[in-house]
C-alpha positions as CSV (number, residue, x, y, z in Angstrom):
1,X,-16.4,-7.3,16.2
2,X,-16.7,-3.8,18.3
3,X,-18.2,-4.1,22.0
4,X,-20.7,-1.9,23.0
5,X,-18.7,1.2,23.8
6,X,-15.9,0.6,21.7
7,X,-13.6,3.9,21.0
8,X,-12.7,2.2,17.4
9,X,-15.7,1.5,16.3
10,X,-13.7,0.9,12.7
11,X,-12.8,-2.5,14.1
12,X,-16.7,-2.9,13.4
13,X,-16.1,-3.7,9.7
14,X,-15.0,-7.3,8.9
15,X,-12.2,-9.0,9.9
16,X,-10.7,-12.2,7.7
17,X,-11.1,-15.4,9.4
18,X,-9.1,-18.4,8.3
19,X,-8.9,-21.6,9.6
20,X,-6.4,-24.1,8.8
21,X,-5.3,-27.4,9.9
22,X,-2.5,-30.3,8.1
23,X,-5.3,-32.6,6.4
24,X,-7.2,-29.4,4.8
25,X,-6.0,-26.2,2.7
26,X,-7.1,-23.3,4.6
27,X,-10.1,-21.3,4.2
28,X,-10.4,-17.9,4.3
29,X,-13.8,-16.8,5.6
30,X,-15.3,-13.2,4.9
31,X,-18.3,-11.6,5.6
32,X,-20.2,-14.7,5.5
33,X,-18.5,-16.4,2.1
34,X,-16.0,-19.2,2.5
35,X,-12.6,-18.8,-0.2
36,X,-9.6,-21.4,-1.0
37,X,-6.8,-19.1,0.5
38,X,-3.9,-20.7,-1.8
39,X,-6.3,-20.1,-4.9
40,X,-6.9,-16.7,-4.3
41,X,-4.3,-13.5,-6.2
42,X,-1.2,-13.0,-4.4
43,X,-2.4,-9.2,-4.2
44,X,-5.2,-10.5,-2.1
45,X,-3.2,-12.9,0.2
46,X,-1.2,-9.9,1.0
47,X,-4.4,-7.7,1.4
48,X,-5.4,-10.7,4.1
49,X,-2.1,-10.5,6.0
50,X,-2.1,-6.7,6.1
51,X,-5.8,-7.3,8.1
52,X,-4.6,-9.7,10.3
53,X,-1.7,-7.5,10.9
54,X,-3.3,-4.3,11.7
55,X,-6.1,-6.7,14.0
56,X,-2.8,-7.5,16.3
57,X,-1.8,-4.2,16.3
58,X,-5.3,-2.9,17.4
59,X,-5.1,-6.1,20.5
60,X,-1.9,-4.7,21.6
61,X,-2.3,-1.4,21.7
62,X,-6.0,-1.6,23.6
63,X,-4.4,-4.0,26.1
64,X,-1.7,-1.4,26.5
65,X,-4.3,1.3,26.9
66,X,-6.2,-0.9,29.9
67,X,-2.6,-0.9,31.4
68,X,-2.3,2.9,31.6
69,X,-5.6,3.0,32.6
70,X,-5.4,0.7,35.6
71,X,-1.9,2.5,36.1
72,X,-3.1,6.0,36.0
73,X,-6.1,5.0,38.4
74,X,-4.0,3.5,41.0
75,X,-1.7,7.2,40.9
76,X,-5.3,9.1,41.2
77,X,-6.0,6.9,44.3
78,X,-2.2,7.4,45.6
79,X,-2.3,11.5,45.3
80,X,-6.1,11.4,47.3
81,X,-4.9,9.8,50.1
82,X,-1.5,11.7,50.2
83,X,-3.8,15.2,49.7
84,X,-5.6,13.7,52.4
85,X,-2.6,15.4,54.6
86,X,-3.1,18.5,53.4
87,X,-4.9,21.4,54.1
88,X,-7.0,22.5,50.6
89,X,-7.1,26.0,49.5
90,X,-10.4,28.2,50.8
């Protein structure tokens, strides 16, 4: 679900859960209602998939976007203390 402040507040619409394990056929779980996974249309397997894809993609890109922000703040603090040196204009 979206944090409080969350720029993608799309990720705030449901996200396919499904839990699986060797002794039980997996369950897909989806805005409150259980579903057999295997039972369900191929075209809605593949719709499940998709989800889960596009929720990795989302992961990796906002961790990539808290890497270039810690990245971009550590430059900011580099160029104070170098300007620190150096006489502003009046």
């Amino acid at each position: 679900m979206a944090e409080s402040g969350d720029p993608y507040p799309e990720r705030a619409l449901p996200t396919p859960a499904v839990d699986s394990n060797a002794q039980q056929p997996p369950v897909l779980t989806f805005e409150g209602k259980r579903y057999d996974l295997n039972s369900l249309p191929d075209e809605v397997k593949e719709l499940v998939r998709g989800m889960q894809v596009a929720d990795a993609q989302l992961r990796m890109h906002e961790d990539t976007l808290k890497v270039l922000a810690v990245g971009r703040q550590s430059m900011a603090m580099q160029l104070n203390e170098k300007l620190q040196q150096i006489a502003p204009l009046p």
